[in-house]
C-alpha positions in Angstrom: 5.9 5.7 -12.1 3.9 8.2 -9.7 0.5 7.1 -11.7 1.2 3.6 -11.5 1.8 3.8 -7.6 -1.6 5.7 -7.2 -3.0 3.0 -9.5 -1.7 0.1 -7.5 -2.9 1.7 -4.4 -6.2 2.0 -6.0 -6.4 -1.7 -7.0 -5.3 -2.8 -3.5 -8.0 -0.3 -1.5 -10.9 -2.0 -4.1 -9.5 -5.4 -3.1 -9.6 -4.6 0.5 -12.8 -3.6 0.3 -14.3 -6.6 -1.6 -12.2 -9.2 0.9 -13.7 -7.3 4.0 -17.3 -8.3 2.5 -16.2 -12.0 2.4 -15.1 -12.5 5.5 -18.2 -14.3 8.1 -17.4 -12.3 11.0 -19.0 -14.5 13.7 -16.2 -17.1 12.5 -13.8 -15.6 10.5 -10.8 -18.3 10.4 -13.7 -21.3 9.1 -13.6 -22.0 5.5 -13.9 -18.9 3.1 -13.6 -16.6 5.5 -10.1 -17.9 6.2 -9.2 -16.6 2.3 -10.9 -13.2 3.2 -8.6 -13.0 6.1 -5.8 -13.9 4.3 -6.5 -11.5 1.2 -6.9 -8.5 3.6 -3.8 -9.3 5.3 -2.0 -9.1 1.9 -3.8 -6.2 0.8 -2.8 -4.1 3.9 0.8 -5.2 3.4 0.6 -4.1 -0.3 -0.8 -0.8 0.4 1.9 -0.2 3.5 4.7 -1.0 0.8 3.2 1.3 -1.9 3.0 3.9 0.6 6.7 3.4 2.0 7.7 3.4 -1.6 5.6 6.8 -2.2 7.3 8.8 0.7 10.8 7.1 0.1 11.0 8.8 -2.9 9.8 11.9 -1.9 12.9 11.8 0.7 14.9 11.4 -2.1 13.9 14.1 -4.4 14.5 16.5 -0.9 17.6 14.8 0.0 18.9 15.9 -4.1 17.4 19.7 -3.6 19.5 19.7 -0.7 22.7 18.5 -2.1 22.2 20.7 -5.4 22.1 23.4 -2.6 24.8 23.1 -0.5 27.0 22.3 -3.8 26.0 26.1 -5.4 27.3 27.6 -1.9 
């Protein structure tokens, strides 16, 4: 699971990057630059997710360390 949440996050950086390239800054909500804007909005909120997901679990392997602690005391 931990590769295939660096792989996403990959994917999602390499699409940001090729959307920001798209977008015609000097009007940016005309024609395609309107899909640019869009596919960088939904790449930032893929990558926010992936990253919530990421440090969520690392909570969660701490929050079991702790338990497994305070149950062998």
């Amino acid at each position: 699971m931990k590769i295939a949440l660096y792989i996403i996050l990959g994917m999602a950086s390499a699409l940001l990057i090729f959307n920001l390239t798209k977008i015609d800054y000097s009007a940016p909500f005309e024609g395609n630059s309107m899909v640019g804007v869009i596919s960088v909005i939904a790449c930032l909120c893929a990558i926010l997710l992936v990253v919530i997901l990421m440090i969520s679990r690392k909570i969660a392997v701490k929050n079991k360390e702790l338990k497994k602690r305070s149950k062998n005391q």
